[in-house]
N, C-alpha and C positions, 0 to 999 in steps of 0.2 A: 440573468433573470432580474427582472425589474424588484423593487425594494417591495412587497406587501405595504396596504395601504392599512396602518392601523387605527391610529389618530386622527388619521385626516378625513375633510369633509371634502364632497364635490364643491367648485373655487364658487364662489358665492352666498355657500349654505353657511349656515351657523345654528348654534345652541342657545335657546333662549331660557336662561337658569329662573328658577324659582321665586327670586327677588321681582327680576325684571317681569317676566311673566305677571307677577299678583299686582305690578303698580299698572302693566298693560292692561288687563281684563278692568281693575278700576278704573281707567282712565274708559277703553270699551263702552262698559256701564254707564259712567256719565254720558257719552255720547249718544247712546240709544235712548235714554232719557228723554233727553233733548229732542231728538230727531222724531220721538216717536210722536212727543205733545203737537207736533204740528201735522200731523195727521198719515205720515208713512208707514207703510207694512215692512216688513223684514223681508229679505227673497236671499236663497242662497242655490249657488247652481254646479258643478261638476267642474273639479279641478280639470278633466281633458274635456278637452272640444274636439272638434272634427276641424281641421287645419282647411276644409274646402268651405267652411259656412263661417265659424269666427274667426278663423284664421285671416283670411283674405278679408271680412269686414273691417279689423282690427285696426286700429292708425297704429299699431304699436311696428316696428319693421320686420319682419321675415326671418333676418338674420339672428334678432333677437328673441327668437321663440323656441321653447324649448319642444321638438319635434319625435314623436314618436312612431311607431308603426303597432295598428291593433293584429290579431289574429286573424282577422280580414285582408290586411293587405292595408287597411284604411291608415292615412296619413292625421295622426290625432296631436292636439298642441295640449302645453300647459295650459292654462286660462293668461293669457298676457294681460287684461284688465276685465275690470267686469261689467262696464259699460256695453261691450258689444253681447257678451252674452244673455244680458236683462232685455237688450233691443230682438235678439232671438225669442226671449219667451215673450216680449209681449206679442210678437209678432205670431206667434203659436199656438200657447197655450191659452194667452192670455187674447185672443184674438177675437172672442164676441163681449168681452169687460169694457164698458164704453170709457170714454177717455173724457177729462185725463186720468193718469195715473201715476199714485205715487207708491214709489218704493226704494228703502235704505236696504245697505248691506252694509257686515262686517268680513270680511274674508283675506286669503293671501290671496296675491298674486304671482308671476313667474317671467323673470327676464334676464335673459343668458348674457353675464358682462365678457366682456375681455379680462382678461390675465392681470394686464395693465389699469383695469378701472378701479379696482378694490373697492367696488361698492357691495349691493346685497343683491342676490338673481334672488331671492325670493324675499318679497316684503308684505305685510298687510295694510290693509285701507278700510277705512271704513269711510261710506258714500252717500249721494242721495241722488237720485232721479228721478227729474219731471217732466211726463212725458202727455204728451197732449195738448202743451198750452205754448201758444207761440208770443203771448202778450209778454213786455217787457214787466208786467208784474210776477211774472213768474220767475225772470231772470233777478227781480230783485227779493223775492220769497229765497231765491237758491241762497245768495248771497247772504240774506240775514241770518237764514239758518246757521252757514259758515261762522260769522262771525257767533251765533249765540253758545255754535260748540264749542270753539276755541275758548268764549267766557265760561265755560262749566267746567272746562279743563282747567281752568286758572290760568290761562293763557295771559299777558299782559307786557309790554302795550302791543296791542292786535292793529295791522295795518291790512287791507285787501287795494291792490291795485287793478282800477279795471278802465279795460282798451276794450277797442271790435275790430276784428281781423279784416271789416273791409274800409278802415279808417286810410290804413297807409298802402294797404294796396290801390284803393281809389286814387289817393293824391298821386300816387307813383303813377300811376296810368296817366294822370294830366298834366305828369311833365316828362317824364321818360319813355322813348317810345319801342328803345332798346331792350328787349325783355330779358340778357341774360346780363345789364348792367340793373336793370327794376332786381333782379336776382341780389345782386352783393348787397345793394343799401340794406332789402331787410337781410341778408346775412349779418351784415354787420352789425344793425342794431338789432338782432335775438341773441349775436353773441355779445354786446353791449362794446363794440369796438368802435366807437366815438370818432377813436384818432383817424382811421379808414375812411368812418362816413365820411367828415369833415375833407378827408383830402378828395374823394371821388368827387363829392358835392361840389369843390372850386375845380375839379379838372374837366368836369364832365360837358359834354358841347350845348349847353342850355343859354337862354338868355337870365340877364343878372337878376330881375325879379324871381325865375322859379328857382332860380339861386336861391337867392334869399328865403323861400320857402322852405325850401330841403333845410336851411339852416333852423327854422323856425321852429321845425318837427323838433327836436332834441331839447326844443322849451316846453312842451305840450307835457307836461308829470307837476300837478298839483292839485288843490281843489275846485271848488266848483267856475272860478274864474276863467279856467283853462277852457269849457265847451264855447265861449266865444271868441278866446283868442283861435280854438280850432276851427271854428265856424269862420272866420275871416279867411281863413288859409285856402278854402275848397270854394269850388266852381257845385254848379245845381248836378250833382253828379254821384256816385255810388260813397266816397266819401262824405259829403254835404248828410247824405241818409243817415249814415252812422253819428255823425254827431246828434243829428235831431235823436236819433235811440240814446244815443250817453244821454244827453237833455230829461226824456221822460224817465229814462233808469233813476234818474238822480232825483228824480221829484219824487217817484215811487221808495227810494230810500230814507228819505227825506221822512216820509207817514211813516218807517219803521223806530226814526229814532236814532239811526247808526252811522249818520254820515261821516261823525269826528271819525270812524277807523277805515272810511273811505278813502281812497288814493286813484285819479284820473290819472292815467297813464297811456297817451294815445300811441307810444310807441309799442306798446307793448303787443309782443308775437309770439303763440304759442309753435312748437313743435312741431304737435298732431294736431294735420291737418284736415280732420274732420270739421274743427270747428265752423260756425258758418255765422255768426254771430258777438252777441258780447262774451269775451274771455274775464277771468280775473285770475289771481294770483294772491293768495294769504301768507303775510311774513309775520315775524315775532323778531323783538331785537335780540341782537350779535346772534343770528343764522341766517347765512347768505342765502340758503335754499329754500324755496315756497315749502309753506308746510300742505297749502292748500290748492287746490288746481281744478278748474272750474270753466266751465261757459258752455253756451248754446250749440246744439250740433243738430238740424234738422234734417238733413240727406241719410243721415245713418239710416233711418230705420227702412228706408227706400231699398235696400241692401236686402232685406229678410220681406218684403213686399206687403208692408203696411206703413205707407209715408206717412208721417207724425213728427210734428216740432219737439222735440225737448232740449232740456238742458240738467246741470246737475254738476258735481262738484266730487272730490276726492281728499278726503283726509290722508295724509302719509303718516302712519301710528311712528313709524322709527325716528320721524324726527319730531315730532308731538313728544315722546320719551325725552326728547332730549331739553326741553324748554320749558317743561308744564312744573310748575309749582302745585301740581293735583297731590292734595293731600289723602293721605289713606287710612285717618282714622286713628286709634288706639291699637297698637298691635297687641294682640291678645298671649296671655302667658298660656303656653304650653304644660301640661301633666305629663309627669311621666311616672307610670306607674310598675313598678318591677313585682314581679312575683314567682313562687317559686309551685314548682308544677302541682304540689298537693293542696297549693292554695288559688286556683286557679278560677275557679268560680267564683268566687268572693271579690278577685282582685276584675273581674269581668265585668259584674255586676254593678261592683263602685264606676266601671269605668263607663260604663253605658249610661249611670243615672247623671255621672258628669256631664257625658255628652248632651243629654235631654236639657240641661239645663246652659247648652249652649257652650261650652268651653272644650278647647283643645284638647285629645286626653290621646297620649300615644300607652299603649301595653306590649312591656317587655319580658318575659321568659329570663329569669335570671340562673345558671348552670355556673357548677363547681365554682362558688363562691365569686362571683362577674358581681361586678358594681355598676352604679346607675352614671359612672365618671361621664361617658363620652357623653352624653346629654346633656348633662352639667355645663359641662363647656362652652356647650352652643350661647347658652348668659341670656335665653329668655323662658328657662323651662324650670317649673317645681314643681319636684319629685317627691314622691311617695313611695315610702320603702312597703311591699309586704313580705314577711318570710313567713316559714313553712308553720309554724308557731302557731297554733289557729287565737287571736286576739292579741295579737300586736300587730304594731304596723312602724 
């Protein structure tokens, strides 16, 4: 007989204790702040989907969803992110709301790791998307806002790198004509394996100029200098497009005020492959991992049969916890007020007009001579004794 599972979580879950929880909801808070002054509605939608409508929208992968069966027979997922589900409602509910449209969420999400990953299968996000507007003032609306949440969070120093997924695939089209060698180079540079590009790049059967360009790409991560070093690189071609879009992204960042936390990055490749546009990516120093994740996805909403450009971005709250100098205030002293049953009204009464007046006030039942010690302990609570005495305390 297998061991009873007493302690344990399903491999990915965990406990989010009361510390952490009260600095998340503040951190929460500031963000919806934020997010809200620029003019987004809040939208929250149903931890399961129907695995035949978000599921299969989803860029998240199949293997990674957590998969259920309804009482129907019907095959239902966890929510894997919540971008495809928001592209479901506006596709539905939202379907005579003229566009565009804006709307943030805070919510979990749900994604089943391996044994071996020791990451979290369930994390929250809080998001924004904009949905209707195909101008690259909208891609840099997403952007600013990113950067002003990370600033409300206390975030510092805040860097965003931003690429266009048809930057390197473009160039790779006009010199490789090989598509499962065009395969490894962006393998190589998503997983950031340099020493690979570099050796394909001198092995591969090209002439010594689009050599020297493969080489070039691995210079293209700076500021605003970099759109004409990349502009030299490309032919009148799907690349060549994308830099002229980095060009006005960065003019349109420019009117925001933000560029110092901007970062060109034309190598940069996301994952999911929905994107169809400009990506970015938000860091914070010493964490290797985006806190932020971001860019343009127009085909999605093509899926639920109301095509519409958007774009929009993804706070990761678990590693936001881990970087944010977000302060929380004066922590406030707790009451604790003990009483003994004959005095129970009295001890009620104080503890309600405390409450009105905005402070903590816990009330305990004190039996066969029990002290108010364990509360003591905790070293942020003053206690108020009352016994059964009527006028002491």
């Amino acid at each position: 007989m297998s061991k009873p599972l007493v302690f344990e979580k399903p491999l990915g879950m965990r406990d989010i204790l009361p510390e952490s929880l009260a600095k998340q909801r503040h951190l929460e808070a500031a963000l919806k702040h934020c997010i809200e002054r620029w003019g987004y509605e809040e939208i929250a939608t149903p931890s399961l989907e129907y695995y035949d409508t978000v599921g299969l929208a989803s860029a998240t992968l199949a293997d990674r969803m957590f998969k259920l069966l309804d009482k129907q027979g019907h095959t239902v997922v966890l929510r894997p992110d919540m971008t495809t589900p928001i592209a479901r409602v506006v596709s539905s509910l939202y379907k005579d709301v003229s566009l565009p449209i804006r709307l943030f969420y805070q919510a979990n999400v749900f994604r089943a790791q391996e044994k071996e990953a020791g990451r979290n299968a369930e994390f929250f996000q809080t998001g924004v998307e904009l949905i209707g507007d195909a101008s690259v003032d909208a891609d840099a609306e997403a952007i600013a806002i990113a950067i002003y949440c990370l600033q409300a969070a206390n975030v510092s120093p805040i860097k965003i790198a931003i690429g266009h997924v048809d930057f390197l695939d473009g160039l790779l089209d006009e010199i490789i004509t090989d598509p499962i060698i065009h395969e490894k180079f962006r393998r190589f540079l998503h997983d950031n394996d340099y020493v690979s590009y570099r050796h394909l790049a001198d092995t591969v059967d090209i002439g010594d100029q689009d050599r020297k360009r493969l080489h070039a790409i691995l210079n293209l991560r700076g500021g605003k200098a970099k759109i004409a070093e990349a502009r030299e690189l490309t032919i009148n071609g799907k690349a060549r497009k994308a830099v002229q879009t980095i060009e006005s992204l960065w003019q349109a960042l420019e009117a925001y005020g933000v560029t110092e936390h901007v970062l060109l990055d034309f190598n940069l490749i996301s994952n999911l492959n929905y994107y169809t546009g400009v990506v970015f990516e938000g860091y914070a120093a010493d964490l290797g991992s985006p806190l932020v994740t971001g860019g343009r996805y127009d085909k999605l909403l093509d899926q639920f049969g109301r095509p519409a450009p958007a774009t929009g971005f993804a706070i990761k709250m678990d590693r936001l916890m881990q970087v944010t100098a977000f302060e929380q205030g004066v922590e406030k002293k707790t009451t604790v007020i003990g009483y003994a049953a004959d005095n129970r009204e009295r001890a009620v009464t104080m503890a309600q007009q405390l409450r009105k007046e905005g402070n903590v006030v816990i009330t305990h039942l004190l039996v066969d001579g029990e002290t108010l010690a364990p509360f003591e302990q905790r070293g942020n609570c003053e206690t108020i004794y009352l016994v059964a005495q009527e006028g002491n305390s």
